[in-house]
Phi, psi and omega in degrees: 000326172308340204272301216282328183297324168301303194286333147310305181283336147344292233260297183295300190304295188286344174281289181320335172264013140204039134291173336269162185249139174221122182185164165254082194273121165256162190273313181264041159217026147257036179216118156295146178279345169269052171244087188276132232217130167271234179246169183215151169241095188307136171227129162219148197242125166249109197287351182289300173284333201242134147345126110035274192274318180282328179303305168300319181290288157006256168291006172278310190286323165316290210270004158284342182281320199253351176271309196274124159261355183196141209227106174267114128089021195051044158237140196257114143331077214274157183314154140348138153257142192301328204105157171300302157324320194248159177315164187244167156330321157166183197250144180264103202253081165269127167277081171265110199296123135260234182279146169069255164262353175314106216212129166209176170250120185240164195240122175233132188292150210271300186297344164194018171075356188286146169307141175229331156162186194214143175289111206258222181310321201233000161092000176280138196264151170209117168233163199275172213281339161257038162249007173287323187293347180286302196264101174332102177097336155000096169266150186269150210292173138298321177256216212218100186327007196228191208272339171301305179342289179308320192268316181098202158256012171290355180275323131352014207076312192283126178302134183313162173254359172195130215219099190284155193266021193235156167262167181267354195132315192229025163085020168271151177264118172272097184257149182248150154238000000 
């Protein structure tokens, strides 16, 4: 549950670091063709129409379901994982709506579940620096899959180094770290 719990905020974090985007992302003219691909399974959320809460109840149960090979004591059991380097069995491809034209793709590996990087505006792949060999064309991030990268050190406890004093437009506080 931690893992998923992870790929939700994941998930959440990374919509917000590239709104907003505007395109018409169709799902098959986001794979390069020198992208050899396992099978992928799409979810898609339109965060304009849909709660929050259904969008998570949603992809916790899709992607536990389609992932998990074996069920202990309700707890779900995820595949062997490939290693970090190599393709995974296959991929959790969310297709996520916002307002108006907003759109981006994100790629979560089947096998731990991990973020792997997400498709933006322009049909352009951006993954975090040890998932660019997956993804073929890829640019690599700037962070770091994990939670200092992600959170910074105000997620730590430790006061931000910096707190900007403005909204965005949409009643968010924008902190820098």
């Amino acid at each position: 549950m931690a893992h998923t719990n992870m790929v939700m905020v994941t998930m959440v974090v990374l919509l917000f670091l590239v709104t907003p985007v505007r395109s018409s992302l169709m799902d098959k003219e986001l794979f390069p063709r020198n992208w050899r691909r396992p099978p992928m399974k799409f979810l898609r959320s339109e965060f304009s129409t849909e709660t929050f809460e259904a969008i998570l109840q949603r992809h916790t149960s899709t992607i536990s379901l389609s992932s998990s090979s074996l069920d202990i004591d309700y707890t779900k059991i995820l595949r062997i994982q490939t290693g970090y380097y190599e393709q995974p069995a296959s991929w959790k491809m969310s297709h996520l709506i916002g307002r108006g034209e907003d759109e981006i793709m994100v790629a979560i590996r089947d096998d731990n579940l991990y973020v792997a990087g997400f498709a933006d505006q322009t049909g352009q792949w951006h993954a975090f620096p040890r998932f660019v060999n997956l993804i073929p064309g890829s640019i690599p991030l700037p962070i770091e899959d994990d939670y200092v990268s992600l959170l910074g050190v105000a997620g730590y406890g430790k006061e931000s180094k910096e707190v900007a004093d403005k909204e965005d437009g949409d009643g968010l506080v924008i902190v820098k770290n």
